[in-house]
C-alpha positions as CSV (number, residue, x, y, z in Angstrom):
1,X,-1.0,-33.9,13.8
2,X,-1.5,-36.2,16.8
3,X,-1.1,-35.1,20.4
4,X,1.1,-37.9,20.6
5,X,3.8,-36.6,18.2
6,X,3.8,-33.4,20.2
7,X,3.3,-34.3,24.2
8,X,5.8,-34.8,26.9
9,X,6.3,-38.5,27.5
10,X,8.5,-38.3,30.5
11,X,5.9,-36.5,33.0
12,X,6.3,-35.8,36.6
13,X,4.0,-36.9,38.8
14,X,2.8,-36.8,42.2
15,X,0.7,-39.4,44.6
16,X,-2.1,-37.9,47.0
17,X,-0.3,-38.3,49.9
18,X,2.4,-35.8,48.4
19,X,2.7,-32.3,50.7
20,X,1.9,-29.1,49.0
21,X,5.9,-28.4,50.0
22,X,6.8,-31.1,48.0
23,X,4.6,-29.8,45.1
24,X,6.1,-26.8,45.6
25,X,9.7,-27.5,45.7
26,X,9.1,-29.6,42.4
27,X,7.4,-26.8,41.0
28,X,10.4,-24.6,41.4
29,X,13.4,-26.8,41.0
30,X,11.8,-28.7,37.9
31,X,10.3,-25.6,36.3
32,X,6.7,-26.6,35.7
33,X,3.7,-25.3,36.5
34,X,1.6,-28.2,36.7
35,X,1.7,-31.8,36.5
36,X,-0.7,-35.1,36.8
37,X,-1.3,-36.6,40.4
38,X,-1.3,-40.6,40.1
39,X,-2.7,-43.5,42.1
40,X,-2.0,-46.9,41.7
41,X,-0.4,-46.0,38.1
42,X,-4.0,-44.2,37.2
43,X,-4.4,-41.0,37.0
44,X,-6.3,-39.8,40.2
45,X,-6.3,-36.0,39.3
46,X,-4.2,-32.8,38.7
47,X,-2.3,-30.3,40.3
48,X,-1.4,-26.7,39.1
49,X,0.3,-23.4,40.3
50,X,-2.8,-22.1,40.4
51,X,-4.3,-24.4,43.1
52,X,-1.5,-24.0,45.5
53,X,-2.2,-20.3,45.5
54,X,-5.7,-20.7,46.1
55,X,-5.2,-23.2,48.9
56,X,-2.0,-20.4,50.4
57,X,-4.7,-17.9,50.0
58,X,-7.1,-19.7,52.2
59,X,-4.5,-20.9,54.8
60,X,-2.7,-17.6,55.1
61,X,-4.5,-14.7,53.2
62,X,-2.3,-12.4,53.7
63,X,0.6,-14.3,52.0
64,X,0.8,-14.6,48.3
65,X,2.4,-17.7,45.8
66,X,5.5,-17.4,44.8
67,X,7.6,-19.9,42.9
68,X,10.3,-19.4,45.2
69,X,9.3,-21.7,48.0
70,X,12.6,-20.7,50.4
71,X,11.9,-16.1,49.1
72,X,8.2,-17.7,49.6
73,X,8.9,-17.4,53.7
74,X,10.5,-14.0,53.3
75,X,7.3,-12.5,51.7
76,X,5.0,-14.1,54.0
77,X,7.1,-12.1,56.5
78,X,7.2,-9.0,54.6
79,X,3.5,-8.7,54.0
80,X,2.2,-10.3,57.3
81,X,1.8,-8.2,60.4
82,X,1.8,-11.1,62.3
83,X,4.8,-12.2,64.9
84,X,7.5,-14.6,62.9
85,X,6.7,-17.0,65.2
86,X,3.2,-17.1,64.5
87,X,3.4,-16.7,60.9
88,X,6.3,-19.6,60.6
89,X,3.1,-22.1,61.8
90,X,0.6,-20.9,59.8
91,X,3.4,-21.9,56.7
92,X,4.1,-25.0,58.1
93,X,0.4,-25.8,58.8
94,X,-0.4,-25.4,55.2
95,X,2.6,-26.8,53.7
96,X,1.8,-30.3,55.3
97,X,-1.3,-30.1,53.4
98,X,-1.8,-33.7,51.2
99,X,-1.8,-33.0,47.2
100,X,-5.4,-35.0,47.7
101,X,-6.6,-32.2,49.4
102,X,-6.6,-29.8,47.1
103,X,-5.9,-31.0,43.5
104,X,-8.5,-30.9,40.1
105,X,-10.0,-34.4,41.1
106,X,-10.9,-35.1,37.7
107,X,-9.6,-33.2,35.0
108,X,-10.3,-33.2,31.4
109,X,-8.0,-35.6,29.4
110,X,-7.2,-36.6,25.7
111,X,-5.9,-39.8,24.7
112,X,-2.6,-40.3,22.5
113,X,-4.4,-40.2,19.3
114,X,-6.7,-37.1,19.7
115,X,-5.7,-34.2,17.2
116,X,-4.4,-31.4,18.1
117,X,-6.6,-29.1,17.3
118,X,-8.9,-31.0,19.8
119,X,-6.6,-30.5,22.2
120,X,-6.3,-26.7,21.5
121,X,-10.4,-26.3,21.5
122,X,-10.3,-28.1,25.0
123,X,-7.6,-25.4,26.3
124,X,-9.4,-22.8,24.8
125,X,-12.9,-23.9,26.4
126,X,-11.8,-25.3,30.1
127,X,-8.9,-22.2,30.0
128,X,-6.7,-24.9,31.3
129,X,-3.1,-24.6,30.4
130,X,-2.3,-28.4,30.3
131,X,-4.2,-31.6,29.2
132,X,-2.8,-35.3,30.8
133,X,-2.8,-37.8,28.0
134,X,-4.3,-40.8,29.0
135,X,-4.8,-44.7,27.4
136,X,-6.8,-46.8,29.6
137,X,-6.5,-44.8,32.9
138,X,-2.8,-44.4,33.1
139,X,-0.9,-41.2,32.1
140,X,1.3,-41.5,28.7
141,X,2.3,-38.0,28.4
142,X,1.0,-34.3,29.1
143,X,0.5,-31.7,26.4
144,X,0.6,-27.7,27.2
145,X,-0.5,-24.5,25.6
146,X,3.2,-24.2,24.4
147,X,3.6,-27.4,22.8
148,X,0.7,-26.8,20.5
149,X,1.7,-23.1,19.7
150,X,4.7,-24.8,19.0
151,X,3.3,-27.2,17.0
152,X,1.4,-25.5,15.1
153,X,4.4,-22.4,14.5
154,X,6.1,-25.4,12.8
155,X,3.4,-26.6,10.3
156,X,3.0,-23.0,9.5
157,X,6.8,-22.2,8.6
158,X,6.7,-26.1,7.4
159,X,3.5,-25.0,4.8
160,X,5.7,-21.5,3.9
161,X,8.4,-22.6,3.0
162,X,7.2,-25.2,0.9
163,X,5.2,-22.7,-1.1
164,X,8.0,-20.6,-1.7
């Protein structure tokens, strides 16, 4: 089976210039984790839940991700002994950080027609959760952990019950 016959074709993206409040929001209200960062229609890198809590981390240690941007405020208040005041500009500070700034500037990528096994050994290997499918620089689609489980669930009760 090709990654093609199994990827997302319509993919969110974001441009560089994209705040990490806009990558969080999008996060949240489009329920991804993760999703391909394009420039000038080619894929300039990636961005994932796990770099916005590495770049929270280093902007305001003593605040933690959430995928709740708006409960996001009322933990950083919670677990910060800092004055509301102070702690609302540290938030603000890092949440007019650029995508640019802090994306995977050059991920690993499969293009349309790669198996999916490939795509599975690249997870595996790069413990990445998602792969951007790409044909000549642009993004055609994005394939996760999930789809290929999925995938390959259906080939398995596809080979089952045809033995049966």
């Amino acid at each position: 089976m090709k990654v093609k016959d199994i990827m997302t074709k319509k993919v969110i993206t974001f441009k560089p210039d994209d705040t990490l409040h806009k990558a969080l929001e999008t996060f949240t209200n489009s329920r991804i984790s993760g999703a391909p960062v394009v420039k000038n229609g080619k894929l300039a890198g990636l961005i994932t839940e796990l770099d916005v809590i590495k770049v929270i981390d280093i902007y305001t240690p003593k605040i933690h991700f959430t995928s709740m941007p708006h409960f996001f405020l009322v933990l950083a208040g919670l677990k910060s002994r800092s004055k509301t005041s102070e702690l609302k500009k540290k938030v603000m500070a890092a949440s007019k950080l650029k995508v640019e700034d802090f994306m995977t500037k050059e991920p690993v990528t499969l293009e349309p027609n790669a198996d999916i096994m490939e795509a599975a050994r690249i997870i595996d290997t790069y413990k990445v959760n998602r792969i951007p499918i790409v044909e000549d620089g642009k993004v055609k689609g994005i394939i996760t952990r999930n789809d290929i489980i999925k995938a390959v669930a259906r080939l398995e009760l596809s080979s089952f019950s045809k033995g049966n």
